[in-house]
N, CA, C and O of each residue as an XYZ file, in Angstrom:
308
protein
N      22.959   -108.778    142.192
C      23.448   -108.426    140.864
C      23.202   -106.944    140.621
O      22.049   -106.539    140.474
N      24.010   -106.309    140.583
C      24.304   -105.113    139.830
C      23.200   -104.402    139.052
O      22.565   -105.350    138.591
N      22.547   -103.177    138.599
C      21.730   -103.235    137.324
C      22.659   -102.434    136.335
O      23.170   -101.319    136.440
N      22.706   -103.468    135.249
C      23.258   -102.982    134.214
C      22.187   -101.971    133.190
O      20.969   -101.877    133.039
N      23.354   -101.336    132.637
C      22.918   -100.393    131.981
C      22.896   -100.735    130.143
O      23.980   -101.028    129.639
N      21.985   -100.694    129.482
C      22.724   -101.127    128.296
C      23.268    -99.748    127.748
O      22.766    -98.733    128.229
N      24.293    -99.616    126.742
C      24.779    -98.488    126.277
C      24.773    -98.611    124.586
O      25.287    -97.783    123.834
N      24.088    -99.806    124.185
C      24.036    -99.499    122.707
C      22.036    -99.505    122.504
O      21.018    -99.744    123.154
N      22.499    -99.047    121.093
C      20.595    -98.941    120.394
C      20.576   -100.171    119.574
O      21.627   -100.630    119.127
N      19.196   -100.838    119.312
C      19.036   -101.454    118.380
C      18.414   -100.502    117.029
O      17.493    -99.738    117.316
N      18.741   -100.522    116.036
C      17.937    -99.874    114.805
C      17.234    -98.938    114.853
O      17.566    -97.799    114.523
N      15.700    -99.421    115.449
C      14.700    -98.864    115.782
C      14.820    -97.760    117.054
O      14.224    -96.693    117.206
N      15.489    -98.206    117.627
C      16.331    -97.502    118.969
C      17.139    -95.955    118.718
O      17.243    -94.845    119.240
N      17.505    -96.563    117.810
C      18.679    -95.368    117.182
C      17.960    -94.227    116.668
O      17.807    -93.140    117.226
N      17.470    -94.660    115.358
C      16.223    -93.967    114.936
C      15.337    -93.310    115.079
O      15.021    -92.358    114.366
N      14.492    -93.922    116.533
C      14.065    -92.930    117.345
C      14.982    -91.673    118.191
O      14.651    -90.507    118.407
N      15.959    -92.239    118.479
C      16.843    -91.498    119.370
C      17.051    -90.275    118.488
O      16.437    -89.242    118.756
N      17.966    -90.338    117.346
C      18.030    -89.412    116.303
C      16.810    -88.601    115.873
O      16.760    -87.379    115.733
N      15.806    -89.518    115.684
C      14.491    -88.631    114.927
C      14.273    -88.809    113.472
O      13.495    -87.995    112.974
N      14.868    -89.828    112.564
C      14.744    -90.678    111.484
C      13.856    -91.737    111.297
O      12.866    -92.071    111.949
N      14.287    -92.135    110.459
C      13.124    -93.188    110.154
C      13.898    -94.378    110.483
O      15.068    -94.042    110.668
N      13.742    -95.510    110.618
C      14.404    -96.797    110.921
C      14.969    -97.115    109.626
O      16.130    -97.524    109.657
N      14.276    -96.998    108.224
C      15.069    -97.368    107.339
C      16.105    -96.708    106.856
O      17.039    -97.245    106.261
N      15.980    -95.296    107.125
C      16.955    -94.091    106.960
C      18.031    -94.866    107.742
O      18.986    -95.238    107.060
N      18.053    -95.249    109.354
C      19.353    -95.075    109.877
C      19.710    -96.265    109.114
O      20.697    -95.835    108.518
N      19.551    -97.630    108.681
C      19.808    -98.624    108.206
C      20.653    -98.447    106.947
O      21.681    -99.047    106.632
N      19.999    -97.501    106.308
C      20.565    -96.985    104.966
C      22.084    -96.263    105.233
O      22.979    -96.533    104.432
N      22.311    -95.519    106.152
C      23.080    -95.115    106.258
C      24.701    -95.797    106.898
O      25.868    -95.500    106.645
N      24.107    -96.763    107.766
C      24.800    -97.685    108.564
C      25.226    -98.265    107.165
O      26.350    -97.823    106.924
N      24.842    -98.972    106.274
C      25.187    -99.727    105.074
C      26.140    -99.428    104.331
O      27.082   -100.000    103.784
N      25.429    -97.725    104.469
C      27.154    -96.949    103.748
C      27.913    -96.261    104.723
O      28.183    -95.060    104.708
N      28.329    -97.329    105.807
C      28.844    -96.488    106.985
C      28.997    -94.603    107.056
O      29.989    -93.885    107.184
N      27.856    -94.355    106.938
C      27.762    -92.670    106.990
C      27.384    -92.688    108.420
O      27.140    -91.557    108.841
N      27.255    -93.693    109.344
C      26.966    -93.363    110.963
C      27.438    -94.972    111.610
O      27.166    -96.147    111.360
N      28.246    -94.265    112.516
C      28.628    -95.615    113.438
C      28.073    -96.748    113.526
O      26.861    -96.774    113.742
N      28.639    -97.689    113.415
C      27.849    -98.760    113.875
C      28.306   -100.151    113.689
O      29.041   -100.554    112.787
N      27.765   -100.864    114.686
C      28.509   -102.030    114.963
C      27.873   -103.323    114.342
O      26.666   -103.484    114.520
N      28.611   -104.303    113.597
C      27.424   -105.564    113.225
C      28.180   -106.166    113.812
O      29.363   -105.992    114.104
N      27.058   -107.349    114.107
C      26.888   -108.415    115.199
C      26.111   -109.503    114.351
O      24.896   -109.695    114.400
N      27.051   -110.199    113.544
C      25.897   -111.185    112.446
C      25.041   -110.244    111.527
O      25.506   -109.498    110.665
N      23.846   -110.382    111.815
C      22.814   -110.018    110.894
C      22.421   -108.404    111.552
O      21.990   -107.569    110.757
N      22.562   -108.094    112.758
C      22.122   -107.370    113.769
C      22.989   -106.009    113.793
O      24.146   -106.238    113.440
N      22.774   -104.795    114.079
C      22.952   -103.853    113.968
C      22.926   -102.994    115.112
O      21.886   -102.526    115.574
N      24.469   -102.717    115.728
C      24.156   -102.161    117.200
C      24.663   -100.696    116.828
O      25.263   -100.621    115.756
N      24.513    -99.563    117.536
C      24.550    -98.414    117.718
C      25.217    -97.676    119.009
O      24.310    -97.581    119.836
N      26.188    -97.220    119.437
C      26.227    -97.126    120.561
C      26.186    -95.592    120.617
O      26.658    -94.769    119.833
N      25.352    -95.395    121.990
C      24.773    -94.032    122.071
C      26.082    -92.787    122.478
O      25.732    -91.724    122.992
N      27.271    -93.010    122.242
C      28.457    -92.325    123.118
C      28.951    -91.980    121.588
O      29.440    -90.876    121.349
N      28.806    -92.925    120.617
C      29.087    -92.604    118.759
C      27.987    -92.045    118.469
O      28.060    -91.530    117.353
N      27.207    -91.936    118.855
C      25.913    -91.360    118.445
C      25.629    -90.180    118.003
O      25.143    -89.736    116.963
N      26.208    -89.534    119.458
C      26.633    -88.457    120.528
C      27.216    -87.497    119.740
O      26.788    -86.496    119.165
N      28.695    -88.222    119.878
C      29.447    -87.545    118.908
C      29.192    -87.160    117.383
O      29.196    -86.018    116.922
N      28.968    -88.356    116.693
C      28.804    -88.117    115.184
C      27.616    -87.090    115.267
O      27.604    -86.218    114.398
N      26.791    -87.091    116.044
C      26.083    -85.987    115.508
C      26.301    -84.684    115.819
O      25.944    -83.704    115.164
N      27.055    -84.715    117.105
C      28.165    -83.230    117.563
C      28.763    -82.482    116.146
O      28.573    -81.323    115.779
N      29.597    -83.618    115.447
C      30.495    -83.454    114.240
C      29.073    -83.081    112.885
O      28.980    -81.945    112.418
N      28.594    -83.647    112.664
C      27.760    -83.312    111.778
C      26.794    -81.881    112.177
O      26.000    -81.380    111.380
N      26.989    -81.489    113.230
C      26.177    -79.866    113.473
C      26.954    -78.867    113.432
O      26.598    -77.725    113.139
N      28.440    -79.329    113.815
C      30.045    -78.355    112.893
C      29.780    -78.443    111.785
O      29.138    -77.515    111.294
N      30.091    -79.372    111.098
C      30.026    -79.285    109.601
C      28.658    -78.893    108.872
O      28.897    -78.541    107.717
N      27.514    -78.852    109.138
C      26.733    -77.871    109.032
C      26.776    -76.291    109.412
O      26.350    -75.390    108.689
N      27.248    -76.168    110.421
C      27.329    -74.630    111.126
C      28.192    -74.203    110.070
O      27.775    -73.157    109.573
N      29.539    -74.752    109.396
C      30.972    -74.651    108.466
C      30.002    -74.046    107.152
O      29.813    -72.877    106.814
N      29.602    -75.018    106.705
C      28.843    -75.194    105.362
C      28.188    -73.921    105.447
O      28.517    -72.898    104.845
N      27.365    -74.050    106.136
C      26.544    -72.502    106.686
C      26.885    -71.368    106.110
O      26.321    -70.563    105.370
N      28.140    -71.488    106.701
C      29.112    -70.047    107.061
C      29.488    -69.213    105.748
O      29.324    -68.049    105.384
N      30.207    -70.634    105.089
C      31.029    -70.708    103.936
C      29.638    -70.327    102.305
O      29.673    -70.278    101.075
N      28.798    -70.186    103.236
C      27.476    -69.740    102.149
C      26.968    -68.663    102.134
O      26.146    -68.140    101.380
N      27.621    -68.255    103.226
C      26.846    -66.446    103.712
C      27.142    -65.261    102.706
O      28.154    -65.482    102.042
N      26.637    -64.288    102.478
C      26.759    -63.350    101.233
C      28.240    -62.388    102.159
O      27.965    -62.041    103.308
N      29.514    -62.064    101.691
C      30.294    -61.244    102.360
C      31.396    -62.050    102.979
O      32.429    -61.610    103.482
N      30.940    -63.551    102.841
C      32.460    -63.668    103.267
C      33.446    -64.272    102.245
O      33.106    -64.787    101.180
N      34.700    -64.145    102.698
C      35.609    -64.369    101.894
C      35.716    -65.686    101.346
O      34.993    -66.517    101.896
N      36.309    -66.022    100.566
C      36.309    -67.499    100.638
C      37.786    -67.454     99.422
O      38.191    -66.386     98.964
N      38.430    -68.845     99.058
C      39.084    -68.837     98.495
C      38.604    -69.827     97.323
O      37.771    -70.724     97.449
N      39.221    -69.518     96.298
C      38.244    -69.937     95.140
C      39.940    -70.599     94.257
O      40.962    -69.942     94.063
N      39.608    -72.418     93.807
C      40.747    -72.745     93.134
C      41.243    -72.966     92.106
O      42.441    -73.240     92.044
């Protein structure tokens, strides 16, 4: 038999992975603000959404950033 690899987190899994608290990622999963998969009662994570969403969330920080700096332009509506 093969060794499989698993490719999702459980909760606690995630959490650590990220650097949150377990109830933080839970909280967030609830208000789908981060990927995630239910399975019944259970809460999977897969580390490839993980990955990404947090790729996307360090743009949109770097953006935010930017768009705060003293000198730049911005358009105002």
């Amino acid at each position: 038999m093969a060794n499989i690899k698993p490719t999702t987190f459980t909760a606690q899994e995630a959490a650590d992975y990220i650097g949150i608290s377990y109830w933080l990622v839970l909280e967030m999963a609830k208000k789908h603000e981060i990927p995630v998969i239910s399975c019944g009662s259970r809460k999977l994570f897969r580390k490839e959404a993980i990955d990404k969403w947090m790729d996307e969330k360090e743009k949109q920080s770097m953006l935010e950033d930017h768009e705060n700096m003293p000198g730049v332009l911005r358009k105002i509506y």
